[in-house]
C-alpha positions as a Markdown table, in Angstrom:
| # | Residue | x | y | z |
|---|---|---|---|---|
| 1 | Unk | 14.4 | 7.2 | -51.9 |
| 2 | Unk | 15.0 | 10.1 | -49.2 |
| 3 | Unk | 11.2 | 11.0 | -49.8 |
| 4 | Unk | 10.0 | 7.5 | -49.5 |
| 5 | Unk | 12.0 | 6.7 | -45.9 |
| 6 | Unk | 11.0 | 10.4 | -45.0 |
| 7 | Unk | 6.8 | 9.6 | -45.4 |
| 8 | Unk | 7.3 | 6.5 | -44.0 |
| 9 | Unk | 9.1 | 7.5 | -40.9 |
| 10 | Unk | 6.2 | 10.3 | -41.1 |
| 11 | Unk | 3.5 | 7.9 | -40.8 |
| 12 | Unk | 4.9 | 5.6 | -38.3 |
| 13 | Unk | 4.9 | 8.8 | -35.9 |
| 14 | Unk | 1.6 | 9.5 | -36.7 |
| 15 | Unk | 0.4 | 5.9 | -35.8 |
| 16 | Unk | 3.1 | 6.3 | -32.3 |
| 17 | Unk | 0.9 | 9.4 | -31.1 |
| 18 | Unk | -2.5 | 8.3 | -32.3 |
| 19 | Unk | -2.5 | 5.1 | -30.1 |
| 20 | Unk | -0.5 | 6.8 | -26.9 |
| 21 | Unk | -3.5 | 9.5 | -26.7 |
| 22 | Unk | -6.3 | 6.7 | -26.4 |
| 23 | Unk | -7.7 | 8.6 | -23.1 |
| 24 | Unk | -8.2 | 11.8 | -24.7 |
| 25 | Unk | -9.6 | 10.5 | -28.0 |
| 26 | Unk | -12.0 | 8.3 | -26.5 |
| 27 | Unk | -12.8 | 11.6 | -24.1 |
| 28 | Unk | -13.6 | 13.8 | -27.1 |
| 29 | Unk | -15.3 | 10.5 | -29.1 |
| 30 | Unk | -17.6 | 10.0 | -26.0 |
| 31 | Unk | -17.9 | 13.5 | -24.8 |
| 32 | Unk | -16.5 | 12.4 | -21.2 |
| 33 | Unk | -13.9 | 14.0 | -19.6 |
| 34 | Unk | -12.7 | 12.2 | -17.3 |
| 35 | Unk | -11.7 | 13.8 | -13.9 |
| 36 | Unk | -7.8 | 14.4 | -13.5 |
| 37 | Unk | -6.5 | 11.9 | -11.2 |
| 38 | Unk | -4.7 | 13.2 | -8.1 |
| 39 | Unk | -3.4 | 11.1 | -5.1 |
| 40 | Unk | -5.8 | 12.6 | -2.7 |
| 41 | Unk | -8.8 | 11.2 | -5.0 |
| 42 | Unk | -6.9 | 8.2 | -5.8 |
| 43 | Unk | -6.8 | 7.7 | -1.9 |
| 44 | Unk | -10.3 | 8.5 | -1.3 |
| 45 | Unk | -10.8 | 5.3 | -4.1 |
| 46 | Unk | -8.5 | 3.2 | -2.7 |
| 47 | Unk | -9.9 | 3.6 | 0.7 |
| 48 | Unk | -13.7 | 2.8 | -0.3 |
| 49 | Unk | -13.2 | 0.3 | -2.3 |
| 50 | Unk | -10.2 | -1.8 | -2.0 |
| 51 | Unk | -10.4 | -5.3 | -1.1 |
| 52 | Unk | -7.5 | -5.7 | 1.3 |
| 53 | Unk | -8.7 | -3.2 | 2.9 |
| 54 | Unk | -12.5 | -3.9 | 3.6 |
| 55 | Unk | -10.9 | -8.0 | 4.7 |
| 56 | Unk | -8.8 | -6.1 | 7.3 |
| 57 | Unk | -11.6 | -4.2 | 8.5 |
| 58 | Unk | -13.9 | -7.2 | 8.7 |
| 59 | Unk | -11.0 | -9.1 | 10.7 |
| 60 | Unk | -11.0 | -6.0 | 12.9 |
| 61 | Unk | -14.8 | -6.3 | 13.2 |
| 62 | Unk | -14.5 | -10.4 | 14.4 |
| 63 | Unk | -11.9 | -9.2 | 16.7 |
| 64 | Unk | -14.2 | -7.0 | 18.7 |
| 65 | Unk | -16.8 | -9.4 | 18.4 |
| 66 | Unk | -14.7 | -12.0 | 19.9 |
| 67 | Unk | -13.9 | -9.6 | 22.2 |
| 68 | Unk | -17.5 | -8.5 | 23.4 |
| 69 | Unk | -18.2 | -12.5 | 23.9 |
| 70 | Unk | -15.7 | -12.4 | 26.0 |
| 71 | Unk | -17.0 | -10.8 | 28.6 |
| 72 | Unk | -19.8 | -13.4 | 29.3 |
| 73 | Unk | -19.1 | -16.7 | 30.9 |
| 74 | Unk | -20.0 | -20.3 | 29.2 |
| 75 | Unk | -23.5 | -20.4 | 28.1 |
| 76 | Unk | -25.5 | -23.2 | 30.4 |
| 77 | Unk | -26.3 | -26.4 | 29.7 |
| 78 | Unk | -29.8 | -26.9 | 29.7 |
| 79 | Unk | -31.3 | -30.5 | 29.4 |
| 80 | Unk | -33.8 | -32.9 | 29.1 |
| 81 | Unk | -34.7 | -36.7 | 28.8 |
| 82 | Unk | -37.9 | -38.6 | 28.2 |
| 83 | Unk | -37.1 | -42.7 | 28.9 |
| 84 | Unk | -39.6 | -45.9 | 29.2 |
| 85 | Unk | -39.2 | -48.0 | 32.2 |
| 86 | Unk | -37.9 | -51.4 | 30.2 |
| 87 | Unk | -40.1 | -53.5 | 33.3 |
| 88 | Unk | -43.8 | -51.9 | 33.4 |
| 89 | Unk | -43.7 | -49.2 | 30.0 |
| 90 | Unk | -43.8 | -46.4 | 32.8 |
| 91 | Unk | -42.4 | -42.9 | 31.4 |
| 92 | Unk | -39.5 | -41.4 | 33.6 |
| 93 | Unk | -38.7 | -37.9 | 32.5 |
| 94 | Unk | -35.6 | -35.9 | 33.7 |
| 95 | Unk | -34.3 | -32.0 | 33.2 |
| 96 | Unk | -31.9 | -29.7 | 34.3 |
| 97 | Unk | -29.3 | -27.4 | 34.2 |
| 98 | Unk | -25.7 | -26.9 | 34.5 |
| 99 | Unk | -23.5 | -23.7 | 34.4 |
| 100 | Unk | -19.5 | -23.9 | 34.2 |
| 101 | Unk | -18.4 | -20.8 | 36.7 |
| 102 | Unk | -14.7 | -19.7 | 36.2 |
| 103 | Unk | -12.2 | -20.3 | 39.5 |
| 104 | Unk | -11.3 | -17.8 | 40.8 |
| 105 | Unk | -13.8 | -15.8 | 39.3 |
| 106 | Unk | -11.4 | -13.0 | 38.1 |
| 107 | Unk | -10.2 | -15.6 | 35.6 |
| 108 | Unk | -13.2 | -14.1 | 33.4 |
| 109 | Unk | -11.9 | -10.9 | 33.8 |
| 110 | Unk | -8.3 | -11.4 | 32.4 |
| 111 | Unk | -9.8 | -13.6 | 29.6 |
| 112 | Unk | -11.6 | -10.4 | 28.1 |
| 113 | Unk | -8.5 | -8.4 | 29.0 |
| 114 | Unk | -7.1 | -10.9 | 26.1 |
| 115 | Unk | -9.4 | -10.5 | 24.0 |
| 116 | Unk | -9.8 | -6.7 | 23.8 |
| 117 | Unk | -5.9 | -6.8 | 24.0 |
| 118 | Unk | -6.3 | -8.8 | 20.3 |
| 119 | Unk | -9.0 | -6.5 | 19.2 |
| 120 | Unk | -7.1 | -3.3 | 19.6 |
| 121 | Unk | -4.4 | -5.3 | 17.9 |
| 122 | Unk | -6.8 | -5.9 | 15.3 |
| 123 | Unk | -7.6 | -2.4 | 14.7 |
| 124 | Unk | -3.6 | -1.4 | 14.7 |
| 125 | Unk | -3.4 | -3.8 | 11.5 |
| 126 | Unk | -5.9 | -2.1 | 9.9 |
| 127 | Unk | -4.4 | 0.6 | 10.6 |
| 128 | Unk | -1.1 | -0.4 | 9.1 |
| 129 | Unk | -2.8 | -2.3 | 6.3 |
| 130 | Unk | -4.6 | 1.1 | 5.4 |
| 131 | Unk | -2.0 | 2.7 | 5.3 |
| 132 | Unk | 0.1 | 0.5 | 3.1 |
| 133 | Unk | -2.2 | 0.2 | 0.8 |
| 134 | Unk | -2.6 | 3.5 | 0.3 |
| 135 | Unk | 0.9 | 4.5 | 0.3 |
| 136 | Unk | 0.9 | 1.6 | -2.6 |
| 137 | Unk | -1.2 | 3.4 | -4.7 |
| 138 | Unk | 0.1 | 6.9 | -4.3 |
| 139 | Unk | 3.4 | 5.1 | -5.1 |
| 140 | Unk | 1.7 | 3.8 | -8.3 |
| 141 | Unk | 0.0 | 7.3 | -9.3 |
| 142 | Unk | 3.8 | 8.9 | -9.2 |
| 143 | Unk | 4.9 | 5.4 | -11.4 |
| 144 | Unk | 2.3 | 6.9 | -14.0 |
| 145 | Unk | 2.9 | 9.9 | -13.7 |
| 146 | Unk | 6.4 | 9.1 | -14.7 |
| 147 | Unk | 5.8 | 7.0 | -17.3 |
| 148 | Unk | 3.3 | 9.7 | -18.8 |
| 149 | Unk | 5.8 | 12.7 | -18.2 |
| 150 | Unk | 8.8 | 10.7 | -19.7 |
| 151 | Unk | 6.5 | 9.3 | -22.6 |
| 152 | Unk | 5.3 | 13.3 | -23.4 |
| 153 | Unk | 9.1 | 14.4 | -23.2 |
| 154 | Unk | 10.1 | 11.8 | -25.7 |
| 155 | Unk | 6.8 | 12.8 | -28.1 |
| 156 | Unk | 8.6 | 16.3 | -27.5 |
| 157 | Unk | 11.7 | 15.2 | -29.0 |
| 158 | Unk | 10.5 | 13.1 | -31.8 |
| 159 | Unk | 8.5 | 16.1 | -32.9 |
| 160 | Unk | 11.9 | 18.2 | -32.8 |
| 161 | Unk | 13.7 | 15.0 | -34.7 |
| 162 | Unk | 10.9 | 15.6 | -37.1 |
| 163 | Unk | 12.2 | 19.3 | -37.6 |
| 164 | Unk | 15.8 | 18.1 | -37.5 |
| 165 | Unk | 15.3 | 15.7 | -40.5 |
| 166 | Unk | 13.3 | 17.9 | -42.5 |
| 167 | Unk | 16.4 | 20.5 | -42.4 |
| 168 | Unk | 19.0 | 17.5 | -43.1 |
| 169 | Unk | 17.1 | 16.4 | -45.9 |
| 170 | Unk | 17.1 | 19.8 | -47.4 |
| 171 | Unk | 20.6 | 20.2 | -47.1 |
| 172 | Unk | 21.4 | 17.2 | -48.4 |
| 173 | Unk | 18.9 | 18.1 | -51.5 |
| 174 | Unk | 20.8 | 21.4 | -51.7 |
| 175 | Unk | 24.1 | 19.7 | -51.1 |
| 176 | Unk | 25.7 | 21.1 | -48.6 |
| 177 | Unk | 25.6 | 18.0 | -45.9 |
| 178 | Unk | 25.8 | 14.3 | -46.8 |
| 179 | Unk | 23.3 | 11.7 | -46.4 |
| 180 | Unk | 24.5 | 10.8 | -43.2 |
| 181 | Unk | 23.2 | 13.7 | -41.2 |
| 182 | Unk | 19.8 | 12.3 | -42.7 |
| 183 | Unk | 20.1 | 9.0 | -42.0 |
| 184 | Unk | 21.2 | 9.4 | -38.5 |
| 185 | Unk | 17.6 | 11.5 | -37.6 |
| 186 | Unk | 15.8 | 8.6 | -39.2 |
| 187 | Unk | 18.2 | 6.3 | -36.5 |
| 188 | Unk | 17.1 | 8.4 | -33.8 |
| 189 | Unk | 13.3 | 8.7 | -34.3 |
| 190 | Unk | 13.0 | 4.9 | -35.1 |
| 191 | Unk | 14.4 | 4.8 | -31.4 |
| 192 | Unk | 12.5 | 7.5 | -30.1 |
| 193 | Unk | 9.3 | 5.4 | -31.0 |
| 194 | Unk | 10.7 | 2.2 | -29.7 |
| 195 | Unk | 11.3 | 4.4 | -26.3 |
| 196 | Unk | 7.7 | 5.7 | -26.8 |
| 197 | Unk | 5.7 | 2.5 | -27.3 |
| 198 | Unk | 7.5 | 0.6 | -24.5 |
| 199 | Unk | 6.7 | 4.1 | -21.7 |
| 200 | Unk | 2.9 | 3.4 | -23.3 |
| 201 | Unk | 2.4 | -0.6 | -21.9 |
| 202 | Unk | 4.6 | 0.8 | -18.9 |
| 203 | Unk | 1.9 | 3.1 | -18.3 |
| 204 | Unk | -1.0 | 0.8 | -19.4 |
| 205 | Unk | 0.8 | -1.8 | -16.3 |
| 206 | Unk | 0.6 | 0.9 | -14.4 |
| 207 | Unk | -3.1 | 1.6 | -14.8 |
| 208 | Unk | -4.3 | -1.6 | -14.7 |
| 209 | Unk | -2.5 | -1.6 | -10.8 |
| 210 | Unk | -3.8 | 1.5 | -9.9 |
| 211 | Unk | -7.4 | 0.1 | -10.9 |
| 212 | Unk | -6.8 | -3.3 | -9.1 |
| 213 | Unk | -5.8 | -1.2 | -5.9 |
| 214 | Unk | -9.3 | 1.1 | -6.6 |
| 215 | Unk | -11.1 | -2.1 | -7.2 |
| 216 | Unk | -12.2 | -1.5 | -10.8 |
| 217 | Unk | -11.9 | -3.6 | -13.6 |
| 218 | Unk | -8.0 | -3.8 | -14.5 |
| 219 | Unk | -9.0 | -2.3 | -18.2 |
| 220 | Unk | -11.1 | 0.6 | -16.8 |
| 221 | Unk | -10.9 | 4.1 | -18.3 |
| 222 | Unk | -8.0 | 5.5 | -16.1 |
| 223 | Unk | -7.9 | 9.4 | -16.0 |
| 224 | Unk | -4.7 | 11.4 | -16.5 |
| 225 | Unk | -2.1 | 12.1 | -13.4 |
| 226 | Unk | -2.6 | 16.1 | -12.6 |
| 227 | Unk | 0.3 | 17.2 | -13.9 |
| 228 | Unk | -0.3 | 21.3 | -13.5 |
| 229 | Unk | -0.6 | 21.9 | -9.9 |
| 230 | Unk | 2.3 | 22.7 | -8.0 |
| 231 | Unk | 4.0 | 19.2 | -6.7 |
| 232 | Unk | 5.2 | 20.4 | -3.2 |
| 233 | Unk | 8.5 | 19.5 | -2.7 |
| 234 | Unk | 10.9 | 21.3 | -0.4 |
| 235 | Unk | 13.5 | 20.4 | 2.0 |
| 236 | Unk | 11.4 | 19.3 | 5.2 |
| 237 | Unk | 11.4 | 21.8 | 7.7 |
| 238 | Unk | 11.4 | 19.3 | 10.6 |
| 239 | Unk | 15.1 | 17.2 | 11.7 |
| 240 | Unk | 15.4 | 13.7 | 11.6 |
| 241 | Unk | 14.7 | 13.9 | 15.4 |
| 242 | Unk | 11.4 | 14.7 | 15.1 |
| 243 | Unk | 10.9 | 12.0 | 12.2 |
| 244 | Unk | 12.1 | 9.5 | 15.0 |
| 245 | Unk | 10.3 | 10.3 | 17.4 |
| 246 | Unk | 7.5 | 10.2 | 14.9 |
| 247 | Unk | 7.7 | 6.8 | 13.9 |
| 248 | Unk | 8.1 | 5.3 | 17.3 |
| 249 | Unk | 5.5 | 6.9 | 18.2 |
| 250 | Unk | 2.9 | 6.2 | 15.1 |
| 251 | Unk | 4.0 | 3.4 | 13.9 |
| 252 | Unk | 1.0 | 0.6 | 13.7 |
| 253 | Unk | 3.0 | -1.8 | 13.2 |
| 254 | Unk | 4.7 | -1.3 | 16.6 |
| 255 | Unk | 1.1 | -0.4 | 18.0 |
| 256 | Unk | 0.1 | -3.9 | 16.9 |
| 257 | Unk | 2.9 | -5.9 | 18.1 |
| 258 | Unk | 2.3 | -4.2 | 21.5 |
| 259 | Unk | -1.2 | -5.2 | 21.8 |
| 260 | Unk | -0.2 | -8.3 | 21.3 |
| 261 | Unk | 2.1 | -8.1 | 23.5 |
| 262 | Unk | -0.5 | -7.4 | 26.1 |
| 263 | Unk | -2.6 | -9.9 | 25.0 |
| 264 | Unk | 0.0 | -12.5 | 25.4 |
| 265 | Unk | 0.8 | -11.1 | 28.9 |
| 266 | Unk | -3.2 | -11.7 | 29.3 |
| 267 | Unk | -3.3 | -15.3 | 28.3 |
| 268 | Unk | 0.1 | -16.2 | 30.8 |
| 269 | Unk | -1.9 | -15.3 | 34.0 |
| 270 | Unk | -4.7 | -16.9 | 32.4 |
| 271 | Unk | -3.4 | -20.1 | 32.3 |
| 272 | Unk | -1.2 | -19.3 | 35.6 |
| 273 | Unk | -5.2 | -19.3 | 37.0 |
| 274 | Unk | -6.1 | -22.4 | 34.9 |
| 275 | Unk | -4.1 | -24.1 | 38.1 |
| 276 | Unk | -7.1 | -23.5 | 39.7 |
| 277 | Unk | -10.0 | -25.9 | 38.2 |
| 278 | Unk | -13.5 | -24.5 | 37.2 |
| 279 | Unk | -16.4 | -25.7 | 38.9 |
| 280 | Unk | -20.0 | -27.1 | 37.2 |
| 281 | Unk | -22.4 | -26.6 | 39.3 |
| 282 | Unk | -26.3 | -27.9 | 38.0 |
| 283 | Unk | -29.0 | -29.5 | 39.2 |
| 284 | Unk | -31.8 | -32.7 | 38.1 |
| 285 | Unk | -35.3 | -33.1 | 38.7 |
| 286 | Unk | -36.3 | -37.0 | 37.9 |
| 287 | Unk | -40.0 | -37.2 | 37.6 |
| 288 | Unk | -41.6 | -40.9 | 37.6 |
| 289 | Unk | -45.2 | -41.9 | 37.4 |
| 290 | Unk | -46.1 | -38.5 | 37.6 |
| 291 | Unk | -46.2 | -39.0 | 41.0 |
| 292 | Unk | -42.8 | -38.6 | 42.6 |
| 293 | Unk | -40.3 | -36.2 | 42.1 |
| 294 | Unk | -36.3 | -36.5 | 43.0 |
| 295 | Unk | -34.1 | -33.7 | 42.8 |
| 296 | Unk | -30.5 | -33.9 | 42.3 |
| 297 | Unk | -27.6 | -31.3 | 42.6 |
| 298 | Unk | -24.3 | -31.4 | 40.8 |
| 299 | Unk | -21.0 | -30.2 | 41.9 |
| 300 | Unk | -18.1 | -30.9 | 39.4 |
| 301 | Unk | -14.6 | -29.7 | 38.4 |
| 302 | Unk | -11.9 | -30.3 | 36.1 |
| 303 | Unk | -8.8 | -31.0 | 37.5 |
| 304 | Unk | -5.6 | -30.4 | 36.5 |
| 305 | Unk | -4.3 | -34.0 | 36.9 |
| 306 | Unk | -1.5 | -34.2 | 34.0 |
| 307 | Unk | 0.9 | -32.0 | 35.9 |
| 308 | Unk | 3.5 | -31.9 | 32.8 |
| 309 | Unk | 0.8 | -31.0 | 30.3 |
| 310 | Unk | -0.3 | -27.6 | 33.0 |
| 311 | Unk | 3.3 | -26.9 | 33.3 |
| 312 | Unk | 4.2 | -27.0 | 29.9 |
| 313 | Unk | 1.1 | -24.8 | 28.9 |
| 314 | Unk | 2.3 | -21.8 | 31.1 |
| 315 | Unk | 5.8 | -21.9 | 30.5 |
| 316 | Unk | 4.8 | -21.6 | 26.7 |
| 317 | Unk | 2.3 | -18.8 | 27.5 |
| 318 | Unk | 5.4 | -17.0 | 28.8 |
| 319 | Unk | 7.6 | -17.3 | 26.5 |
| 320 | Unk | 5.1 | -15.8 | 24.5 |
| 321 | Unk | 4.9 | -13.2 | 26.4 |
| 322 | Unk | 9.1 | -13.0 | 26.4 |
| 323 | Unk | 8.8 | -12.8 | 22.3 |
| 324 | Unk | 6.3 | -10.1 | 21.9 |
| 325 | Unk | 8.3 | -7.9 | 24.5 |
| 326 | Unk | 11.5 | -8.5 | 22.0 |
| 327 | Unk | 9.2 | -7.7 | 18.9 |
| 328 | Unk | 7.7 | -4.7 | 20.6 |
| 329 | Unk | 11.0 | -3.0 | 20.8 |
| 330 | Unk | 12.6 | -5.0 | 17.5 |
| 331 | Unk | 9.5 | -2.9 | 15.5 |
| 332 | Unk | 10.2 | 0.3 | 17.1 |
| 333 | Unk | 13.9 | 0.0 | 16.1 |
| 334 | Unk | 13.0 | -1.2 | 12.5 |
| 335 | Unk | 10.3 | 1.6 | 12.3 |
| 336 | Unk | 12.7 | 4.2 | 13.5 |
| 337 | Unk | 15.7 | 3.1 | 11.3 |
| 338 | Unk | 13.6 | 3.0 | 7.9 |
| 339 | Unk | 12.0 | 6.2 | 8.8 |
| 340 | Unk | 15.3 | 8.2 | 9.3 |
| 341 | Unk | 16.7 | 6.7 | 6.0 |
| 342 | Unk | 13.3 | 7.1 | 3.9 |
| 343 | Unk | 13.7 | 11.1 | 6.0 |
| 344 | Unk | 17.4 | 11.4 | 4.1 |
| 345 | Unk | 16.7 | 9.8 | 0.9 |
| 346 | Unk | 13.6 | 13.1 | 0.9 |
| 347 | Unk | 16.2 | 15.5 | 1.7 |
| 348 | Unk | 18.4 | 14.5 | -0.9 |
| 349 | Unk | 15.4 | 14.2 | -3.7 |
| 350 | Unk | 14.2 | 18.1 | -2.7 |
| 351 | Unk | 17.3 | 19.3 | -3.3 |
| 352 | Unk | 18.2 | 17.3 | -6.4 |
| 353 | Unk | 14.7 | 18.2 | -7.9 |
| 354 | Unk | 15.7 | 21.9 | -7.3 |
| 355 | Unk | 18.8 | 21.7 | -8.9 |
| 356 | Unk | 17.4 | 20.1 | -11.9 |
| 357 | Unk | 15.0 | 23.2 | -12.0 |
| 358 | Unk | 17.6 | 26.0 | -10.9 |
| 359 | Unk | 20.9 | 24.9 | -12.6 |
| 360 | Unk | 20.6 | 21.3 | -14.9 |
| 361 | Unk | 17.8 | 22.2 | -17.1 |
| 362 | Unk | 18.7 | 25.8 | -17.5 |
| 363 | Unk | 22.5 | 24.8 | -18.5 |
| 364 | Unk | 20.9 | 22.1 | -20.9 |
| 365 | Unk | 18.7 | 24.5 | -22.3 |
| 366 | Unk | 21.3 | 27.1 | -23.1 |
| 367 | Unk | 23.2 | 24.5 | -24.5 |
| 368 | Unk | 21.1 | 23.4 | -26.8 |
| 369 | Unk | 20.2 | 27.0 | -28.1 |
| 370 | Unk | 23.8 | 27.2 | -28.8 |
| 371 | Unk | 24.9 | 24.4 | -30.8 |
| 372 | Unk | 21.8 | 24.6 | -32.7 |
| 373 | Unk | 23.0 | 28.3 | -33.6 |
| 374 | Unk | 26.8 | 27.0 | -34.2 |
| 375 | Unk | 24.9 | 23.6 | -36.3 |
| 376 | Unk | 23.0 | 26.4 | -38.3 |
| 377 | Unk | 26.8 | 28.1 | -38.9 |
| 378 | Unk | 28.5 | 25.4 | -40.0 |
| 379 | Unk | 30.4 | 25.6 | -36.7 |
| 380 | Unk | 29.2 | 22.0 | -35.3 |
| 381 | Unk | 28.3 | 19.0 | -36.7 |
| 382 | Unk | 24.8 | 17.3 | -36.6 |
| 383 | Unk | 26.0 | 14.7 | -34.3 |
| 384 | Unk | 26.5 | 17.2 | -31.3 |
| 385 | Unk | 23.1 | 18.4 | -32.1 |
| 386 | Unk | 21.5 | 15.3 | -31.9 |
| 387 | Unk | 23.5 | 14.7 | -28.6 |
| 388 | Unk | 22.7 | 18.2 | -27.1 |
| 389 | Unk | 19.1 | 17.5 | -27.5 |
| 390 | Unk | 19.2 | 14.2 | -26.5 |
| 391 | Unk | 21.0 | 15.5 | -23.1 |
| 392 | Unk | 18.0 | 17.9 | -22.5 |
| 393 | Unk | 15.4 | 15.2 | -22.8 |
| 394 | Unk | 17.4 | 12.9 | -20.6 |
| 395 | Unk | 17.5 | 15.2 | -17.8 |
| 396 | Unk | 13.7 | 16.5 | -18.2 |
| 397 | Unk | 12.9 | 13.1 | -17.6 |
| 398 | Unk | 15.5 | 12.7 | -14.6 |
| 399 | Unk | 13.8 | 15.6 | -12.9 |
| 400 | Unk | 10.2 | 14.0 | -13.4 |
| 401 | Unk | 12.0 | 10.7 | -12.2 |
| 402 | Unk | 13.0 | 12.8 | -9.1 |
| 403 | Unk | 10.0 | 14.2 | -8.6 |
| 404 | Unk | 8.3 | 10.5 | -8.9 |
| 405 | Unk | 10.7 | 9.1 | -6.3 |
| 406 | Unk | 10.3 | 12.1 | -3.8 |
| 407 | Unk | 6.6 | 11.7 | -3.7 |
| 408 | Unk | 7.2 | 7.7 | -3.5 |
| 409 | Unk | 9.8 | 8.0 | -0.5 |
| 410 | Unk | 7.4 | 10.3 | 1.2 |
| 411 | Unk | 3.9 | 8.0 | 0.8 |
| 412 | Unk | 7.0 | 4.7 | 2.3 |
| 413 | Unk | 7.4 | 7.5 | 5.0 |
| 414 | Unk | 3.5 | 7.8 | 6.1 |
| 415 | Unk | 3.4 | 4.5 | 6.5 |
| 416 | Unk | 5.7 | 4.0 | 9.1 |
| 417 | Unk | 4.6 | 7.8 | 10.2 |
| 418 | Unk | 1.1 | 8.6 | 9.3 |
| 419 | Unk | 0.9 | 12.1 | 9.0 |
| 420 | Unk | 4.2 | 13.9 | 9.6 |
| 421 | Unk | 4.1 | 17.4 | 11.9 |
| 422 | Unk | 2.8 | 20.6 | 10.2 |
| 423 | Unk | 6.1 | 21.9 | 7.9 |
| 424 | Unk | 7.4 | 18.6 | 6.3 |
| 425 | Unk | 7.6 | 20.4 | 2.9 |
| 426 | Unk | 5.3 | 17.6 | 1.5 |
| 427 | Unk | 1.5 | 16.9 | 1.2 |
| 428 | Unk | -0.3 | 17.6 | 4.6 |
């Protein structure tokens, strides 16, 4: 019966690691290797190809169109007319021209001030959508990288569970341990799978993000995270000062909310101007009979008769202007504020991750070594092996957890950021 559950269990582990190594058996089957995925490559993808990305840069693109039109008055009216005489069939014919010419003429002016004011604005949200987006798929890489790391830790401990049951079911063959200590390695590998095949869709989810972000195809071939090179983290060198200072100064979203700012600033002396009317000027030829020509010129304006309706207009353009002003400096604040606790939440993540490597791991590791050696004695029981190990795994995949959310806090940070100075202890 022992052999029976043992081959079984066997098998079903077997299956667990076949289908959670689908990459590198369709790699050898194809004879592709696929390039290791880093966030530097996954950004270069990201930033050819992603939608989002290529819609804000084509919004930034109308914006300075809209903003190069505006540097040209109305275009002219240009016209002409062909009628029959209702009394003797004779033809009358009639053209012209009219052109609208802004009053005072500096009007034109401060109407392309607007417009390049919403174009730079433009170009600050594709800044700030760049950046997000990119900082949402570096975010992703470090979700699959943990799901991988934590899924190759727990193949790690199955395979010692494997080892662990083999011994207990010797012993209990040779009769010097019950059944339990059996039975309780068959518990924890049946769990260890369960763990395993649910951090193998995690990581499937995952891919299929990563390759909506790159626009591919959500089921395309994703390569492995890079899992050798050194990660980076240390303390940052800089102080939360600097990271301030940083964020009011780089922030797009700030940068946007101040061009529109300006633009809206634009548009109240425009209408403050629209008190003066624009003029048409034009003028008519009328041509009967071929024989006789009359010329007309026009003079024309628009004025601003409904007082209430050019009132209302410019006290609405200024209280625009009033609520960019507050949202210029309510951006900075909420730039500065989430940079200086995304800054603290890094600090605290370089230092746990180096903990984990200086003193958790090591003190796991040790402890394991001996209860194994005490189990092996007789001098502890198979339940504090199994919970020694378990430890170690647990906090092998808390230090890749910390690792994942140091990298993630630091891609939040470049948003709000870009770049940080030279010294930041992460990826320059």
């Amino acid at each position: 019966m022992i052999n029976t559950t043992y081959r079984k269990i066997k098998v079903f582990i077997s299956a667990v690691l076949f289908f959670t190594t689908t990459t590198a058996r369709l790699a050898a089957e194809t004879g592709i290797r696929p390039k290791t995925l880093t966030p530097d490559n996954l950004a270069t993808d990201v930033l050819k190809n992603n939608p989002q990305i290529k819609a804000a840069r084509a919004g930034y693109e109308t914006a300075a169109a809209d903003a190069s039109a505006a540097s040209w008055p109305r275009q002219p009216m240009i016209f002409y007319e062909e009628k029959i005489a209702p009394s003797d069939s004779a033809k009358a014919t009639m053209f012209g021209a009219e052109q609208t010419i802004p009053m005072p003429p500096n009007k034109l002016l401060v109407g392309r001030a607007e417009a390049k004011a919403r174009a730079r604005a433009g170009a600050a949200a594709l800044d700030e959508t760049t950046r997000v987006v990119v900082s949402m798929a570096k975010k992703a890489y470090w979700d699959y990288y943990f799901a991988l790391t934590s899924m190759e830790k727990r193949k790690e401990n199955l395979q010692l569970l494997e080892s662990l049951a083999t011994t207990a079911e010797a012993r209990y063959i040779s009769g010097k341990k019950s059944k339990a200590d059996f039975v309780r390695a068959a518990l924890e590998m049946a769990m260890e799978e369960n763990e395993i095949l649910r951090l193998d869709a995690e990581a499937a989810k995952i891919a299929a993000e990563i390759n909506a972000l790159r626009g591919s195809n959500g089921d395309a071939l994703l390569p492995p995270p890079d899992v050798s090179v050194d990660i980076g983290i240390a303390p940052p060198s800089i102080n939360s000062a600097r990271v301030a200072e940083a964020a009011r100064a780089n922030s797009a979203n700030a940068a946007r909310m101040s061009e529109l700012g300006r633009a809206a600033e634009e548009r109240r002396k425009f209408e403050t101007l629209s008190w003066i009317p624009d003029i048409r000027v034009g003028a008519k030829i009328d041509r009967m009979d071929d024989t006789r020509d009359e010329t007309r010129l026009m003079l024309a304006a628009e004025l601003p008769l409904w007082l209430p309706k050019q009132s209302a207009t410019v006290k609405s353009a200024g209280q625009s202007e009033n609520e960019s002003i507050n949202n210029i400096e309510s951006a900075l604040l909420e730039a500065e504020s989430s940079a200086l606790a995304l800054y603290h939440r890094i600090v605290y993540l370089s230092r746990a991750v180096n903990n984990f490597k200086t003193a958790i791991l090591p003190a796991a590791e040790q402890a394991l070594e001996i209860i194994r050696a005490d189990y092996i004695a007789g001098r502890a029981g198979f339940t504090d092996l199994i919970e020694t190990q378990r430890n170690l795994i647990a906090q092998k995949i808390s230090l890749a957890e910390a690792v994942s959310a140091y990298h993630k806090n630091l891609a939040e940070l470049e948003v709000i950021t870009g770049k940080l100075p030279q010294g930041h202890g992460g990826h320059q």
